[in-house]
C-alpha positions in Angstrom: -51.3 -45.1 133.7 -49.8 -47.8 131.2 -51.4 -46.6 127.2 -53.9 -49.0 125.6 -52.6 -51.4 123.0 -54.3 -50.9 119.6 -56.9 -53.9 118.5 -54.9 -55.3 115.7 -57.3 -56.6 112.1 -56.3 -58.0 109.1 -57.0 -56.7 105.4 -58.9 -59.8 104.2 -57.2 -58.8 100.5 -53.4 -58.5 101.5 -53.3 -59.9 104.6 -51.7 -57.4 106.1 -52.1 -56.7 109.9 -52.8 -53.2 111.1 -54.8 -51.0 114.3 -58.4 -51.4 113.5 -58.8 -47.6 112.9 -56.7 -47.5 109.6 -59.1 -49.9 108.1 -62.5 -49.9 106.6 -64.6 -52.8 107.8 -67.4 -54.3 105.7 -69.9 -56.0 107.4 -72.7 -58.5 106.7 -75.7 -57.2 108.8 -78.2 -59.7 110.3 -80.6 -59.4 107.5 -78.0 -60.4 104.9 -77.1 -56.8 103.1 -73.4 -56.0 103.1 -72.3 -52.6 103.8 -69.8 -50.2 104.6 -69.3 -49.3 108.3 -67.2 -46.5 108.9 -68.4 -46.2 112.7 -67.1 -49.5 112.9 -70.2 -49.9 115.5 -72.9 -51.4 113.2 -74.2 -55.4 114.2 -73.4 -58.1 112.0 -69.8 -59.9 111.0 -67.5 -57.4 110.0 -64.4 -57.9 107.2 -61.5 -55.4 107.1 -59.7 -53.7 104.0 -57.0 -51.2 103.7 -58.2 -47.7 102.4 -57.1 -48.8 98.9 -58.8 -49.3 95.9 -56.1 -52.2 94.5 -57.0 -54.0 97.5 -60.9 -53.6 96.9 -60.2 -55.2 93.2 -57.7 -58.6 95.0 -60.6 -58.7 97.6 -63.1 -58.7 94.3 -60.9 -60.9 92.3 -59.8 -63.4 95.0 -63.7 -63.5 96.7 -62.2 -62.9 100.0 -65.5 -61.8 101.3 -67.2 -65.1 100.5 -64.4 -66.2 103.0 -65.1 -63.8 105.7 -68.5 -63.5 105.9 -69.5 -67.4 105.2 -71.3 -67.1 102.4 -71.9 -66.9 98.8 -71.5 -62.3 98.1 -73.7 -61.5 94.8 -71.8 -60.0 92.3 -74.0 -57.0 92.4 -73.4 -56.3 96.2 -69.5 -56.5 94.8 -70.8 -53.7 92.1 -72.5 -52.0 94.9 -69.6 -52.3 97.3 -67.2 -50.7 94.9 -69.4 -47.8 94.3 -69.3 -47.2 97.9 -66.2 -47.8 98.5 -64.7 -45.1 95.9 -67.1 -42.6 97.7 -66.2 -42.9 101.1 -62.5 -43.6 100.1 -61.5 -40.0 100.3 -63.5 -39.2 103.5 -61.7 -42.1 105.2 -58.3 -40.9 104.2 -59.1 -37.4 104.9 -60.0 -38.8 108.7 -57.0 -40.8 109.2 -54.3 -37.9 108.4 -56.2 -36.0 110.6 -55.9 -38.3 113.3 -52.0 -39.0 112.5 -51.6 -35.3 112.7 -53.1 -35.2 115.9 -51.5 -37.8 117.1 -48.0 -36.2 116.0 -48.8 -32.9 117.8 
């Protein structure tokens, strides 16, 4: 049986392409709150970033998320995102070199 080909996304901070599971997405939910979505499962228009805080700040600085999502992000969601994203930063990067150790093996 021929393996799956990775879904490809694109850090919306430094454009860089990578497999969908080695980013965080950030999504816009129907009711208008932004979030993190580590599932990756959650409804609404999702935005990708690397698991790194420097690309957090471009993505801050640049307002790439006004891009993605189509709209105008409030600078406290931006406050609100960063909290967020510093606590589930580890967690991510724990899960991922898990999964690249399993993957090795």
């Amino acid at each position: 049986m021929k393996p799956r080909k990775a879904p490809l996304r694109k850090c919306v901070a430094c454009q860089e392409m990578m497999p969908k599971k080695s980013l965080i997405r950030v999504v816009r939910t129907p009711d208008g709150g932004v979030l993190i979505d580590l599932t990756g499962k959650k409804a609404g228009r999702g935005a990708y970033l690397c698991g790194k805080v420097a690309c957090f700040k471009l993505a801050k600085k640049s307002k790439s998320f006004d891009r993605a999502f189509k709209l105008a992000v409030d600078p406290a969601i931006y406050e609100q995102l960063e909290r967020d994203f510093v606590a589930v930063e580890d967690d991510f990067n724990a899960a991922k070199e898990r999964e690249d150790d399993d993957g090795e093996a």
